[in-house]
C-alpha positions in Angstrom: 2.3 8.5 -0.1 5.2 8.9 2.5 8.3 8.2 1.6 8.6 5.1 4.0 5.3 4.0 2.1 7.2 4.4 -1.0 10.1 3.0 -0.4 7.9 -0.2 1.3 6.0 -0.5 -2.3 9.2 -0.2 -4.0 11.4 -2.9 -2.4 7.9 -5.3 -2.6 8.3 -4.8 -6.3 11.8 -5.5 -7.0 11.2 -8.7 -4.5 8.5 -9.4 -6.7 11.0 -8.5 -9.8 14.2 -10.1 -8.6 13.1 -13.4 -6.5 9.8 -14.3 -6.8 9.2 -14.2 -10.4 11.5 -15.8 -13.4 14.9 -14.8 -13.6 17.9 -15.0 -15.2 21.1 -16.2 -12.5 25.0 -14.8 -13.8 27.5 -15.6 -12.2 30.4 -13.3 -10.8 33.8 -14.2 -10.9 36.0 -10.9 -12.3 33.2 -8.4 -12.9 33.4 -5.1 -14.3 30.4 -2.9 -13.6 29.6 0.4 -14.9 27.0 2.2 -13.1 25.6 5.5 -11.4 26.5 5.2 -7.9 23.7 7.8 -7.0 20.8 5.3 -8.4 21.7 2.1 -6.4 18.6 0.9 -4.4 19.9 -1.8 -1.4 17.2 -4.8 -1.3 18.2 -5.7 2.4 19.7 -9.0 3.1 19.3 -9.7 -1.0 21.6 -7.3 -2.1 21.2 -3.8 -3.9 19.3 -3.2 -7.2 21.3 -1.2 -9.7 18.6 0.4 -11.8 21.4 1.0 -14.9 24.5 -1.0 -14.9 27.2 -2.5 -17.4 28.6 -5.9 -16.3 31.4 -7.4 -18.0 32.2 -10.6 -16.7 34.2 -14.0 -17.8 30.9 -15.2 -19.7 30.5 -12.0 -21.6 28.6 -8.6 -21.3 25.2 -7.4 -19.7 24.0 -3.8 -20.2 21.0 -3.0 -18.5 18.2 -0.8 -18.4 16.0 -1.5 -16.2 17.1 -3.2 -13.5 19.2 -6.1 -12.1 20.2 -7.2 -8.4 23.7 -7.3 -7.4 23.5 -10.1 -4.4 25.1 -9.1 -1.2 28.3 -11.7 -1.5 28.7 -10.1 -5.3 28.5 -13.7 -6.6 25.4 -13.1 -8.6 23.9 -10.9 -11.0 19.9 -11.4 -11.1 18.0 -9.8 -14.2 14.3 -10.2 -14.3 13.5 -13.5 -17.0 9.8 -11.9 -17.8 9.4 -11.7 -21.5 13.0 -13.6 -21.8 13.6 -13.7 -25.5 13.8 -17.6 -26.6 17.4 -17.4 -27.3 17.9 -16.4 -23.5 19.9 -13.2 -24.4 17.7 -10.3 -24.0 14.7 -9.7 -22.2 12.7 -6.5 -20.8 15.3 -3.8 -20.1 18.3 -5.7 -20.7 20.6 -7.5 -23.2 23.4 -10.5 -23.2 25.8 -10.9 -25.3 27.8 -14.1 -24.7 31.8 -15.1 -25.3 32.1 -18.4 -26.9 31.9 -21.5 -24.6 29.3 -19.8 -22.6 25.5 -20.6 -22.6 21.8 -19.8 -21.2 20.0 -22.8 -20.1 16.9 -24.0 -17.5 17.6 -22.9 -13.8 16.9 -24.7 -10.8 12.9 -23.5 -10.3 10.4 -23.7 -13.7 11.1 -20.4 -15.2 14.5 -19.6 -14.2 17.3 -19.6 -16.3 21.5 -19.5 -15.1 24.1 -18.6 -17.5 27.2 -21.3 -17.5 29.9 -22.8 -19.6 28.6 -24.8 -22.3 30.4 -28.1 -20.7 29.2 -27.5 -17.6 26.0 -30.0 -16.4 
């Protein structure tokens, strides 16, 4: 394959990854990341994929390993809700760990999940 072709297949699967399947939505208020500058993969208008990050946050930490998508305001974090394990805090190449008052509960499309404060509607 080119590398156009290959870059073309690779953006279609983290579209695929990122927005049209199930995710998991947190929210960015006084992030922290830790990543490897020389990995990150931009997703156009969406934002850019960090293939490895550490994400501390005021709702906790996220370390992944496999993916998540940054979006282009840096008001989201989106990791990929495939395989999400029923307590909502790890799924395929990542893993949540929540401060107290924080919570995982049903996003806004069947499938989705968001990650609030536990008083918040």
């Amino acid at each position: 394959m080119k590398r156009d072709e290959v870059m073309k297949a690779r953006a279609a699967a983290q579209h695929l990854k990122f927005v049209d399947g199930p995710v998991l939505i947190l929210p960015l208020k006084h992030a922290n990341r830790q990543f490897n500058p020389q990995t990150l993969q931009p997703l156009g208008d969406l934002g850019t994929v960090y293939p490895t990050l550490r994400l501390v946050d005021d709702w906790g930490v996220l370390e992944v390993e496999d993916g998540a998508l940054m979006g282009k305001e840096m008001k989201t974090t989106t990791v990929s809700a495939a395989g999400i394990d029923p307590s909502g805090l790890k799924g395929a190449g990542w893993h949540l760990t929540l401060k107290p008052g924080w919570t995982v509960r049903a996003g806004s499309r069947k499938g989705d999940f968001v990650v609030g404060s536990a008083g918040a509607p």
